[in-house]
PDB file of N, CA, C and O in Angstrom:
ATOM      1  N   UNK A   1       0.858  -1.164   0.000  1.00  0.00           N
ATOM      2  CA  UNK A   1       0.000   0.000   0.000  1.00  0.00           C
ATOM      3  C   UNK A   1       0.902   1.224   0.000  1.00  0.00           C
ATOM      4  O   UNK A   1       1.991   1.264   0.572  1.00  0.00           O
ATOM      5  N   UNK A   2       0.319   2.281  -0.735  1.00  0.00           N
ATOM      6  CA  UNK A   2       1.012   3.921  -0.789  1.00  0.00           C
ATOM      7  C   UNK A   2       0.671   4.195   0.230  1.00  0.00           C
ATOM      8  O   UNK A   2      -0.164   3.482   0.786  1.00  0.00           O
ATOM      9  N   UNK A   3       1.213   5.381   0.888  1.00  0.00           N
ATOM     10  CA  UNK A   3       0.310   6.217   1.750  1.00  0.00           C
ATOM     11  C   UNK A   3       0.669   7.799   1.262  1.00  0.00           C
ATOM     12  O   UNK A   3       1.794   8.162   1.607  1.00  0.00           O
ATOM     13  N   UNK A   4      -0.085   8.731   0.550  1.00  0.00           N
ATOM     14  CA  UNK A   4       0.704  10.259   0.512  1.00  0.00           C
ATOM     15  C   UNK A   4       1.252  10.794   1.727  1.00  0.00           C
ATOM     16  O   UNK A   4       0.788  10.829   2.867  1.00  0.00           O
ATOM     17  N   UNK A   5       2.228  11.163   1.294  1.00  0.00           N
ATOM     18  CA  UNK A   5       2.398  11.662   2.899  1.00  0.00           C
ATOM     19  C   UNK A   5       2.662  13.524   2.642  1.00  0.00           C
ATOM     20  O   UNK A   5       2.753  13.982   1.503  1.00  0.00           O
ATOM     21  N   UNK A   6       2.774  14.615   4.190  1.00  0.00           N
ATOM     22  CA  UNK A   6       2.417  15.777   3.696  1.00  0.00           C
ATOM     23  C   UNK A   6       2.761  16.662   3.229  1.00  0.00           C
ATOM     24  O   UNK A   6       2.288  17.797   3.170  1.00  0.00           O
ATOM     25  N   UNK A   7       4.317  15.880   2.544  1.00  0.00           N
ATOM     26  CA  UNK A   7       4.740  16.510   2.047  1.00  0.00           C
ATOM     27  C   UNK A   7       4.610  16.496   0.653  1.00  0.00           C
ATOM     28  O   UNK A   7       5.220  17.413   0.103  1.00  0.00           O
ATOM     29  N   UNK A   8       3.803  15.486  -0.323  1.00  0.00           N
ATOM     30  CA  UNK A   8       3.060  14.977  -1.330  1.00  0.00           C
ATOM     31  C   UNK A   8       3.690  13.915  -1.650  1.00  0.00           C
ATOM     32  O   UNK A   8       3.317  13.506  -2.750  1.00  0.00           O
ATOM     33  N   UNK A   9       4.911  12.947  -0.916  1.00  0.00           N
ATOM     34  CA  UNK A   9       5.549  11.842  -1.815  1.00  0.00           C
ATOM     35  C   UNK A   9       4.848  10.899  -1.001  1.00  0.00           C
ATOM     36  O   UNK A   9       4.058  11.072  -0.073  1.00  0.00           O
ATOM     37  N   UNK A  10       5.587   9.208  -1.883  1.00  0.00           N
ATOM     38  CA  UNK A  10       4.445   8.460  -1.100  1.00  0.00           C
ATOM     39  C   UNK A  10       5.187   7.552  -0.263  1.00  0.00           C
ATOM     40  O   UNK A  10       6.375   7.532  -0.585  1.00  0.00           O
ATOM     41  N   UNK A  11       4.825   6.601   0.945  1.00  0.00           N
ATOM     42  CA  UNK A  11       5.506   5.775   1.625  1.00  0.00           C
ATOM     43  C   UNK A  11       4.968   4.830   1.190  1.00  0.00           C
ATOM     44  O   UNK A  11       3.754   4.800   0.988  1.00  0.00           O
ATOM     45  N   UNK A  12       6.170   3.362   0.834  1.00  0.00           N
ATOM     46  CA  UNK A  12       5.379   2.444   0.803  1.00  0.00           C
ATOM     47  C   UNK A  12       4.718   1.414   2.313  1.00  0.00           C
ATOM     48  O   UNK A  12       5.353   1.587   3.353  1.00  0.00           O
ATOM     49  N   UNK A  13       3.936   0.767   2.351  1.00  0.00           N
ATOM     50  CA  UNK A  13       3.738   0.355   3.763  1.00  0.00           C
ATOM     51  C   UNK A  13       3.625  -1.212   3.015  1.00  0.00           C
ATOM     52  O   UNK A  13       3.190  -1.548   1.914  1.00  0.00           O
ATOM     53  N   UNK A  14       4.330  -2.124   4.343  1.00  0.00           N
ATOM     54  CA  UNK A  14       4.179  -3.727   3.805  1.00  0.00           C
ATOM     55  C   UNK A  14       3.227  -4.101   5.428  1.00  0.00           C
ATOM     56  O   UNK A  14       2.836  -3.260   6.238  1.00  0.00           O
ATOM     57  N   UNK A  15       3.128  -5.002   5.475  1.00  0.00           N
ATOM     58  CA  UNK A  15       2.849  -5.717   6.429  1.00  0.00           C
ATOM     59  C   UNK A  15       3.345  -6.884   7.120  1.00  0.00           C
ATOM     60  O   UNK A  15       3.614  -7.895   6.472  1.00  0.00           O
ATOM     61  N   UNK A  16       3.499  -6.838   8.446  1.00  0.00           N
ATOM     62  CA  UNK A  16       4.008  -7.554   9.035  1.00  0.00           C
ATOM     63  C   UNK A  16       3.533  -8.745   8.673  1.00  0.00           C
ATOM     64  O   UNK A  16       2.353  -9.094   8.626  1.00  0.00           O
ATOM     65  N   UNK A  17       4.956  -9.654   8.293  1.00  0.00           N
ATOM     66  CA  UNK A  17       5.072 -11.282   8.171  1.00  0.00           C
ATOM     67  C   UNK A  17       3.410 -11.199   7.002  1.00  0.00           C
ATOM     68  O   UNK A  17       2.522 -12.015   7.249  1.00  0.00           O
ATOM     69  N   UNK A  18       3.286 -10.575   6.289  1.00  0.00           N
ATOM     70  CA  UNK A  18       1.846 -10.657   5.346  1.00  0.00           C
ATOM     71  C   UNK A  18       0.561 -11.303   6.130  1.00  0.00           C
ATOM     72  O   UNK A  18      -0.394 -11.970   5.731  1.00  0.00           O
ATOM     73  N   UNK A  19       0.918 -10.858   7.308  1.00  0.00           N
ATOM     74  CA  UNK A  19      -0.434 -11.574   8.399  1.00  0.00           C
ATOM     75  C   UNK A  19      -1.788 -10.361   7.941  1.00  0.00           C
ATOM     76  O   UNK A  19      -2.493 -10.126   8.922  1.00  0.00           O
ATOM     77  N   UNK A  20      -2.052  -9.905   7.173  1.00  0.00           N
ATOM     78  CA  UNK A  20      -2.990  -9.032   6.842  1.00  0.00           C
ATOM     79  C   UNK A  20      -2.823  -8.059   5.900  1.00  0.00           C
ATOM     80  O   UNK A  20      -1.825  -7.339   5.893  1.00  0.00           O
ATOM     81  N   UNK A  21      -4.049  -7.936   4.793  1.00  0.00           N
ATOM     82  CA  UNK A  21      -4.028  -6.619   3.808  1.00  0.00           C
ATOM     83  C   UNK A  21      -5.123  -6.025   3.927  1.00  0.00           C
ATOM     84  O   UNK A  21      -6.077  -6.252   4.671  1.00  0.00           O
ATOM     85  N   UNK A  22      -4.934  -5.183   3.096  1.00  0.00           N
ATOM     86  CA  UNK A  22      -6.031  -3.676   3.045  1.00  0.00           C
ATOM     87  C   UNK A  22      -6.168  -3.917   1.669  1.00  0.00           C
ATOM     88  O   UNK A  22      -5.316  -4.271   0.853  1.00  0.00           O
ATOM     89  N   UNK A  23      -7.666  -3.611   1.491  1.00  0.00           N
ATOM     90  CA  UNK A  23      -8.066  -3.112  -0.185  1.00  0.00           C
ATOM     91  C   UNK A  23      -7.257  -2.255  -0.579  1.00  0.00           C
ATOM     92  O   UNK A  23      -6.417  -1.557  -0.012  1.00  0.00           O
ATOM     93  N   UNK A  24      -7.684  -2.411  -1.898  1.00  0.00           N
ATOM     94  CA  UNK A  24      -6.807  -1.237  -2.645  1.00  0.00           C
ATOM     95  C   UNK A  24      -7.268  -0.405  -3.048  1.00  0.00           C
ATOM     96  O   UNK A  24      -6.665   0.666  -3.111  1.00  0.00           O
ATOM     97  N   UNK A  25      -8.517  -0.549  -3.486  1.00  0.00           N
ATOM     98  CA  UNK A  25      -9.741   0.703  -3.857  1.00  0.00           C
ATOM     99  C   UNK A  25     -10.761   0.966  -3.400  1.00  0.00           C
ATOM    100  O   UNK A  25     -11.690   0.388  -2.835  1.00  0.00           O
ATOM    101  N   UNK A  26     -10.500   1.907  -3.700  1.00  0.00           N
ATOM    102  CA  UNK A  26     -12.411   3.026  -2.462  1.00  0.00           C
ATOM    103  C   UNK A  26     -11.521   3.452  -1.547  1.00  0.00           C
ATOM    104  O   UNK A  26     -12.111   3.892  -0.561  1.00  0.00           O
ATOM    105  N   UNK A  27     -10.322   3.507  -1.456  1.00  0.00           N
ATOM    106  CA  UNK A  27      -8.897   4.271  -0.293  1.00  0.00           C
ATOM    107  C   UNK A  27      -9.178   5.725  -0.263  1.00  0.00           C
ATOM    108  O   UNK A  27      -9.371   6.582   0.599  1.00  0.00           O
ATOM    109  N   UNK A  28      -9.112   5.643  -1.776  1.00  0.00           N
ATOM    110  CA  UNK A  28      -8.118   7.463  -2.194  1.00  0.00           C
ATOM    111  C   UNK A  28      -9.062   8.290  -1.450  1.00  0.00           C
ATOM    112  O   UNK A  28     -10.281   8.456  -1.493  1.00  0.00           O
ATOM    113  N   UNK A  29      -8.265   8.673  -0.872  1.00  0.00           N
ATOM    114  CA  UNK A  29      -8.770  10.436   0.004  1.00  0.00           C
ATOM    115  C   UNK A  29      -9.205  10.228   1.526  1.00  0.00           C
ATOM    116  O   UNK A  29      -9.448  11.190   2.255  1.00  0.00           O
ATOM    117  N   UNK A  30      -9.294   8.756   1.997  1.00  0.00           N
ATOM    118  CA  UNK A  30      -9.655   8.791   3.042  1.00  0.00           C
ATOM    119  C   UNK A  30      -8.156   8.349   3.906  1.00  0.00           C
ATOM    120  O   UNK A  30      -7.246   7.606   3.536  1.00  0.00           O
ATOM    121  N   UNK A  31      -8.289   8.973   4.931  1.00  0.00           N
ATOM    122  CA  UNK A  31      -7.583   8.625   6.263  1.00  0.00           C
ATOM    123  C   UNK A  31      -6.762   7.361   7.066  1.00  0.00           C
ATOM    124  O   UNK A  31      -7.475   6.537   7.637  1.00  0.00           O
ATOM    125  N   UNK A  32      -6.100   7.283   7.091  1.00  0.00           N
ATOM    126  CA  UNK A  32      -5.935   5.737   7.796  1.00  0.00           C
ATOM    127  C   UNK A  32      -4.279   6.381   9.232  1.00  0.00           C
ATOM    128  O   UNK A  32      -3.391   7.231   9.313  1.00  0.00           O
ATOM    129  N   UNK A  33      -4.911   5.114  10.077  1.00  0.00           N
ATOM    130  CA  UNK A  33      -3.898   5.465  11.514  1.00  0.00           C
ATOM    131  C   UNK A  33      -3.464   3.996  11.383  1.00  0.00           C
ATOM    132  O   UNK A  33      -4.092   2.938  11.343  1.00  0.00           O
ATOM    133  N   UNK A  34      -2.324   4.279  11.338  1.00  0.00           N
ATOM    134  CA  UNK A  34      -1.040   2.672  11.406  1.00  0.00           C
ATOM    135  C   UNK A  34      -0.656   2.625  12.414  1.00  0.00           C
ATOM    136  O   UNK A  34      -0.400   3.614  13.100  1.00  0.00           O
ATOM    137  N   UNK A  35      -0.526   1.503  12.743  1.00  0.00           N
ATOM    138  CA  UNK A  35       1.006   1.464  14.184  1.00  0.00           C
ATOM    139  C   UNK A  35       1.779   0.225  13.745  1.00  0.00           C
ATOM    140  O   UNK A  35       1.273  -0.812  13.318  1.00  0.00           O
ATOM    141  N   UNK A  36       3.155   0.496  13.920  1.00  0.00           N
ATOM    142  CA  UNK A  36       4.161  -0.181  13.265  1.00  0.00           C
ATOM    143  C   UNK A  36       5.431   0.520  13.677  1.00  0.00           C
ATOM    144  O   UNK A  36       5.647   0.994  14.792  1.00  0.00           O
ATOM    145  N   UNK A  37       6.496   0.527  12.322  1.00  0.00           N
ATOM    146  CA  UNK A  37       7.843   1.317  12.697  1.00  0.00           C
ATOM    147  C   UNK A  37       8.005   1.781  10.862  1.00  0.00           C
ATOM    148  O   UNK A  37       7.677   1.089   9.898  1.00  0.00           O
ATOM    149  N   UNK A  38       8.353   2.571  10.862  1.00  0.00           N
ATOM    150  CA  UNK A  38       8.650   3.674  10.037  1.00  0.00           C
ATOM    151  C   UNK A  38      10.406   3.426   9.692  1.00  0.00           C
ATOM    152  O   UNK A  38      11.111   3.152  10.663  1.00  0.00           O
ATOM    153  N   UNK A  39      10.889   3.501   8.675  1.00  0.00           N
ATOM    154  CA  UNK A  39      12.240   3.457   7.909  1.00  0.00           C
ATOM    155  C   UNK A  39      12.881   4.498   7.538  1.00  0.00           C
ATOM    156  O   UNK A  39      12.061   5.195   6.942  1.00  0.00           O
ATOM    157  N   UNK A  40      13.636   4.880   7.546  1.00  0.00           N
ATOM    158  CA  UNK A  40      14.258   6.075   6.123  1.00  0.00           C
ATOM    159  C   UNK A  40      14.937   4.844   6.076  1.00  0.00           C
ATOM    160  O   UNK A  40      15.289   3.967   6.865  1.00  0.00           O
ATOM    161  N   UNK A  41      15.035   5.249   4.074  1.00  0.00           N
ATOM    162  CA  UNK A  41      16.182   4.149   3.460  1.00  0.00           C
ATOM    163  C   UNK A  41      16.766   5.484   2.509  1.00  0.00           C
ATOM    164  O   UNK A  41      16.175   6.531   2.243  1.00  0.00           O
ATOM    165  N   UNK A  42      18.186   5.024   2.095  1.00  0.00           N
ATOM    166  CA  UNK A  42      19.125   5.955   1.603  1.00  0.00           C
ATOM    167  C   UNK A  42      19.261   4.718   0.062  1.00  0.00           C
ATOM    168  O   UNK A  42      19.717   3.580   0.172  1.00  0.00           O
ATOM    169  N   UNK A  43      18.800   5.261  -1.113  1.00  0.00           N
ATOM    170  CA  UNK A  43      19.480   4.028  -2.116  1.00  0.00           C
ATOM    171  C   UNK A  43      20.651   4.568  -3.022  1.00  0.00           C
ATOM    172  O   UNK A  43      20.296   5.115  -4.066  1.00  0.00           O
ATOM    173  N   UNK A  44      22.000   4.485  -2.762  1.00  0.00           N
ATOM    174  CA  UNK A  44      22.830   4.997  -3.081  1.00  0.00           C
ATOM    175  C   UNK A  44      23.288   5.347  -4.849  1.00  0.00           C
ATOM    176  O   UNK A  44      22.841   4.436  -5.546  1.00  0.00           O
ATOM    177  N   UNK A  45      23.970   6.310  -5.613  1.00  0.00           N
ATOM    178  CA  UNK A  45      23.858   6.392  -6.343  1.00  0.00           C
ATOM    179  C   UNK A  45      24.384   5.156  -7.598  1.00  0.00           C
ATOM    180  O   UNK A  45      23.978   5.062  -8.756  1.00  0.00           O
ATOM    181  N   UNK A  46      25.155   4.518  -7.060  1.00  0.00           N
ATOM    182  CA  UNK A  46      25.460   3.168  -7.871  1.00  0.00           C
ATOM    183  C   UNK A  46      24.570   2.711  -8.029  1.00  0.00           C
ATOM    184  O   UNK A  46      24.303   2.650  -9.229  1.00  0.00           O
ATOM    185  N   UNK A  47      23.491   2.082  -7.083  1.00  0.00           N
ATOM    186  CA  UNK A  47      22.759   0.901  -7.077  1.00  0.00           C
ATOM    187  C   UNK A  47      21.243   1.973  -7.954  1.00  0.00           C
ATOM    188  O   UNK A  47      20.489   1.337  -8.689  1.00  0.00           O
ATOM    189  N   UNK A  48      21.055   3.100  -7.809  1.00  0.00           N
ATOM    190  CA  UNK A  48      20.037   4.063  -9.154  1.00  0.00           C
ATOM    191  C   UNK A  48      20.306   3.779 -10.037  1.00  0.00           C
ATOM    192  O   UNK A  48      19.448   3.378 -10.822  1.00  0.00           O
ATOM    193  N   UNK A  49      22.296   3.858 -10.563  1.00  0.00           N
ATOM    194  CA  UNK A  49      22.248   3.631 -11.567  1.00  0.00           C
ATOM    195  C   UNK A  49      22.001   2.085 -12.000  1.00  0.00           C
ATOM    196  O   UNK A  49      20.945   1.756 -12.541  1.00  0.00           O
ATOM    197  N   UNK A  50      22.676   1.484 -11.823  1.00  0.00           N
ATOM    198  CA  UNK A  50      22.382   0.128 -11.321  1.00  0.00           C
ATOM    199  C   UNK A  50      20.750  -0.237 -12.019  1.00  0.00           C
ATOM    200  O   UNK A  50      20.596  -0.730 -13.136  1.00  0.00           O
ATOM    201  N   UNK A  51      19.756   0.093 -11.177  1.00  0.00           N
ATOM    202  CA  UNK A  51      18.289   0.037 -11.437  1.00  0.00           C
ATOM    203  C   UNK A  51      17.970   0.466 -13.101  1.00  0.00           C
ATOM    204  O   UNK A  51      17.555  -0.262 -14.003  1.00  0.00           O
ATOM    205  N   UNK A  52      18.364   2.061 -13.136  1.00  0.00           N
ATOM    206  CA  UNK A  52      18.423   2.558 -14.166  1.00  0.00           C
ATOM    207  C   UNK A  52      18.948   1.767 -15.175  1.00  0.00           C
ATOM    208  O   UNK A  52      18.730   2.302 -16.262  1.00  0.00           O
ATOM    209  N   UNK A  53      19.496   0.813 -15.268  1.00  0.00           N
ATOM    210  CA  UNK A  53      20.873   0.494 -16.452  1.00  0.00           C
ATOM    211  C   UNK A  53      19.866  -1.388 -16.814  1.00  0.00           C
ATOM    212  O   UNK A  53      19.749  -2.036 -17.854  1.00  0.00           O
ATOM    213  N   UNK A  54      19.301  -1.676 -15.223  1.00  0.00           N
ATOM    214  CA  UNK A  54      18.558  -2.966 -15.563  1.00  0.00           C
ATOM    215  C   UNK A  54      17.218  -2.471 -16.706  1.00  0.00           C
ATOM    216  O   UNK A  54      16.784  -3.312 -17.493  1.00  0.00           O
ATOM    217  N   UNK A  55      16.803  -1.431 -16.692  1.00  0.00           N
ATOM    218  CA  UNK A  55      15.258  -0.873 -16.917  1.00  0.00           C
ATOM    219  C   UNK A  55      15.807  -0.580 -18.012  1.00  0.00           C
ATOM    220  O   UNK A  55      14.810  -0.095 -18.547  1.00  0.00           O
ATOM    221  N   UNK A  56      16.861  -0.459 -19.021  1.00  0.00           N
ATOM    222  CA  UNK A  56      16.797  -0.159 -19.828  1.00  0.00           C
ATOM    223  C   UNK A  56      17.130   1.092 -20.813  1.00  0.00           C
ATOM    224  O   UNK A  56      16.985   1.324 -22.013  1.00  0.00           O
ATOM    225  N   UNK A  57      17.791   1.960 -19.376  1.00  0.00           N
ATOM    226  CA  UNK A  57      17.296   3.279 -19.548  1.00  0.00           C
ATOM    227  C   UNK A  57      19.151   3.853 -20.550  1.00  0.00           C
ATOM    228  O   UNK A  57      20.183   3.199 -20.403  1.00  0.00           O
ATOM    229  N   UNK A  58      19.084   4.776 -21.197  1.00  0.00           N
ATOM    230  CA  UNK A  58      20.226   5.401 -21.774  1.00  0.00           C
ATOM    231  C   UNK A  58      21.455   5.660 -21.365  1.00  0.00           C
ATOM    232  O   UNK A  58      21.381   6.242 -20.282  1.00  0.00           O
ATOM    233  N   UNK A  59      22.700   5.492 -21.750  1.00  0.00           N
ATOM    234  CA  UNK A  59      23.230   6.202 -21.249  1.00  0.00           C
ATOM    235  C   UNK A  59      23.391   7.624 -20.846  1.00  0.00           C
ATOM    236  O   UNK A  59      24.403   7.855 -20.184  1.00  0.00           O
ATOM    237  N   UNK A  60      22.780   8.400 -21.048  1.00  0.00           N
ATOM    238  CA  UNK A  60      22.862   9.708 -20.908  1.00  0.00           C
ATOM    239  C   UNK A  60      21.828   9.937 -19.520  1.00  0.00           C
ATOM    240  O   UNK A  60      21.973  10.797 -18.650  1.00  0.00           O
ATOM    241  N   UNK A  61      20.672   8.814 -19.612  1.00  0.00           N
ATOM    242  CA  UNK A  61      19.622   9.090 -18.219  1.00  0.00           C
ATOM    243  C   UNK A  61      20.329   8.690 -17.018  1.00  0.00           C
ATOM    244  O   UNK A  61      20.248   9.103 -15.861  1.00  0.00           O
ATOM    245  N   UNK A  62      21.107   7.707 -17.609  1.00  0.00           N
ATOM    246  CA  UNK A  62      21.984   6.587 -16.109  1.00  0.00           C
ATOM    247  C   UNK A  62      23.205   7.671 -16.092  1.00  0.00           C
ATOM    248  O   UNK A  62      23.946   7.379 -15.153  1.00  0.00           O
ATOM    249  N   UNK A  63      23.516   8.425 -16.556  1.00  0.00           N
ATOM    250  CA  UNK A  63      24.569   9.658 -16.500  1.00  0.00           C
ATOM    251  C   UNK A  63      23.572  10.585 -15.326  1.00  0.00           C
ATOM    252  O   UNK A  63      23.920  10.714 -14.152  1.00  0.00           O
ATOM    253  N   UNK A  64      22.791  10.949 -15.673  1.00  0.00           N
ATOM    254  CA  UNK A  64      22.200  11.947 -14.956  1.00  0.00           C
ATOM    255  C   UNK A  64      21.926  11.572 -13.360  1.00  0.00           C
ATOM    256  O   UNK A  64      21.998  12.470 -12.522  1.00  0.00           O
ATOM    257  N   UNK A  65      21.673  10.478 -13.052  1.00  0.00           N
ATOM    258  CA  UNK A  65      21.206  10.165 -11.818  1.00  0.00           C
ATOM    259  C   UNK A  65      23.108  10.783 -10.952  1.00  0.00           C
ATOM    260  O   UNK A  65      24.174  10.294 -11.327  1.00  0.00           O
ATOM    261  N   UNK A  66      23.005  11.795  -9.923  1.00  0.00           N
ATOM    262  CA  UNK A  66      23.943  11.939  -9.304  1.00  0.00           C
ATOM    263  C   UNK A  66      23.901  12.329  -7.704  1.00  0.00           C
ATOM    264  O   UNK A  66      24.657  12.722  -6.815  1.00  0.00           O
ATOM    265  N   UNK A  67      22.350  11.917  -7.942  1.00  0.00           N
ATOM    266  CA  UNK A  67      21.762  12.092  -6.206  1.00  0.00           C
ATOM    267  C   UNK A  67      21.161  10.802  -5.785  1.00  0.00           C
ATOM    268  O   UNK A  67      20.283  10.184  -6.388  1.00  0.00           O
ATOM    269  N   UNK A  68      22.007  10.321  -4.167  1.00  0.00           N
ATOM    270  CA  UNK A  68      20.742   9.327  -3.775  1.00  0.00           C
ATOM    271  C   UNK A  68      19.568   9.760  -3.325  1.00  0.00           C
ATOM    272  O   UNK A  68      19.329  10.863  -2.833  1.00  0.00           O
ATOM    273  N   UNK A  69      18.904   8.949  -3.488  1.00  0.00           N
ATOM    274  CA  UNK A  69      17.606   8.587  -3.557  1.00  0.00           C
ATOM    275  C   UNK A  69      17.333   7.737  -1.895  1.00  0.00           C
ATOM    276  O   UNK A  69      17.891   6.734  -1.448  1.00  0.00           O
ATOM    277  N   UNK A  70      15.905   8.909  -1.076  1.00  0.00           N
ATOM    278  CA  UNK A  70      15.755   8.847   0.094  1.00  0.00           C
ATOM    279  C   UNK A  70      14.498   8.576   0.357  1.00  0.00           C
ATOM    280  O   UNK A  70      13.720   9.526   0.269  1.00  0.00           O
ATOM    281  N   UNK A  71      13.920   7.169   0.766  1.00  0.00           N
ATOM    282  CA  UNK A  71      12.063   7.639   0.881  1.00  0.00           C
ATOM    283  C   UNK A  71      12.485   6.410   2.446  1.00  0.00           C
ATOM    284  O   UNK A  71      13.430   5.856   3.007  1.00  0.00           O
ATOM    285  N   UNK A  72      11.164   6.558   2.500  1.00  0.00           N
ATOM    286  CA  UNK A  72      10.450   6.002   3.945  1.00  0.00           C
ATOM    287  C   UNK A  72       9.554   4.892   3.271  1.00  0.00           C
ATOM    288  O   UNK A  72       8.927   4.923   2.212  1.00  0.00           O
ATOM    289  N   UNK A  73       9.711   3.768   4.348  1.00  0.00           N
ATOM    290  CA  UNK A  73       8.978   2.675   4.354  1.00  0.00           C
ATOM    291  C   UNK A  73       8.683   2.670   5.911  1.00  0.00           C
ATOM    292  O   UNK A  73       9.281   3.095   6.899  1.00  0.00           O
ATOM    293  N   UNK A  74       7.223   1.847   5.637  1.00  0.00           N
ATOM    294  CA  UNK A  74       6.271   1.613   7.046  1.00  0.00           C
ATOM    295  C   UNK A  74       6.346   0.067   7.392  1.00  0.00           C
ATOM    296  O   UNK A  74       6.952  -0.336   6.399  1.00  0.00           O
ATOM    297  N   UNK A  75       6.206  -0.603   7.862  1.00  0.00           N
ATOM    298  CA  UNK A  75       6.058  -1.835   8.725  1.00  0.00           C
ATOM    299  C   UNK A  75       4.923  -1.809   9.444  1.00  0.00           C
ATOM    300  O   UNK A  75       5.177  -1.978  10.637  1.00  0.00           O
ATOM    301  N   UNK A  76       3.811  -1.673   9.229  1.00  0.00           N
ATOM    302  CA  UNK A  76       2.208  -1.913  10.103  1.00  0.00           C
ATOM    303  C   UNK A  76       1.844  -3.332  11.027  1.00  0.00           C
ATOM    304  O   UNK A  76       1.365  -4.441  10.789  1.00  0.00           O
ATOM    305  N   UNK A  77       2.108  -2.962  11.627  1.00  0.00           N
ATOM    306  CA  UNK A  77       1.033  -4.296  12.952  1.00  0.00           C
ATOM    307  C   UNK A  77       0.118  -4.163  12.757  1.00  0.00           C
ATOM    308  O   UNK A  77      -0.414  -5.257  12.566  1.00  0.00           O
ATOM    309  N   UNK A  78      -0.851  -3.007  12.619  1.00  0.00           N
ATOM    310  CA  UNK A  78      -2.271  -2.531  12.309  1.00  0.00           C
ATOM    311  C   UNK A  78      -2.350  -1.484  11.217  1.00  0.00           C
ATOM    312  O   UNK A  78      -1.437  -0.883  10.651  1.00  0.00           O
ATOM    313  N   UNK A  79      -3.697  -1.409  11.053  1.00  0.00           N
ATOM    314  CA  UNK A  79      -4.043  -0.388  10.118  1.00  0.00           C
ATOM    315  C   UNK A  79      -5.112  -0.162  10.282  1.00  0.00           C
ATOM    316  O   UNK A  79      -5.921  -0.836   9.644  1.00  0.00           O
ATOM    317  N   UNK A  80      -5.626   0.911  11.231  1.00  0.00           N
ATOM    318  CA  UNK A  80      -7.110   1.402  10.787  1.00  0.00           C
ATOM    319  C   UNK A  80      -8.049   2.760   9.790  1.00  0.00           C
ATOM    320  O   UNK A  80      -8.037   3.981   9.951  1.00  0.00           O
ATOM    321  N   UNK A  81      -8.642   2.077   8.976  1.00  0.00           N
ATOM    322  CA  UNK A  81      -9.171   3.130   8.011  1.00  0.00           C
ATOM    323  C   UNK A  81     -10.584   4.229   8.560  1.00  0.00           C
ATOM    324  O   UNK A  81     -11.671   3.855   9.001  1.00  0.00           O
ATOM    325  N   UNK A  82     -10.215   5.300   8.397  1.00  0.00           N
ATOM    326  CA  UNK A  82     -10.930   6.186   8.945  1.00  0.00           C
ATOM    327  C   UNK A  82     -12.894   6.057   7.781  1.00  0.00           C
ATOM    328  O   UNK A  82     -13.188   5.504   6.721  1.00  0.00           O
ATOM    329  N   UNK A  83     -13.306   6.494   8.305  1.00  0.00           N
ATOM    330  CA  UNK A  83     -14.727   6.532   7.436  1.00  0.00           C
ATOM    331  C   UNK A  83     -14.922   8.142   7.331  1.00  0.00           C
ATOM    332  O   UNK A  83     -15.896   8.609   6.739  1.00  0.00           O
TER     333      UNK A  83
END
């Protein structure tokens, strides 16, 4: 699952040991309260390019990547959806 977060990017959220999911649609716009643990991950610029270079992408695009790449992942025990 995405979650926007407020700064407009998105987190991905997994679930613990896949002991439970959430729909995927009829979500957008509503609310939800997790409890879990929260990540920053750092993906360094080798392993972008790296990605970049599996996908196909140009040399000149896999040139360009010269920043890592920083998002957040969630780990949920729960998830409750707001109404």
């Amino acid at each position: 699952m995405d979650v926007k977060l407020a700064d407009g990017s998105a987190m991905k959220v997994r679930f613990r040991d896949y002991g439970f999911f959430v729909p995927t649609k009829g979500l957008e716009g509503k609310e939800v309260v997790m409890q879990g643990r929260a990540k920053k991950e750092v993906t360094d610029v080798a392993m972008l390019q790296h990605y970049a270079e599996d996908a196909g992408k140009s040399k000149e695009e896999i040139a360009a990547i010269t920043e890592p790449e920083i998002s957040w992942t969630f780990e949920a025990d729960g998830v409750l959806i707001k109404e």
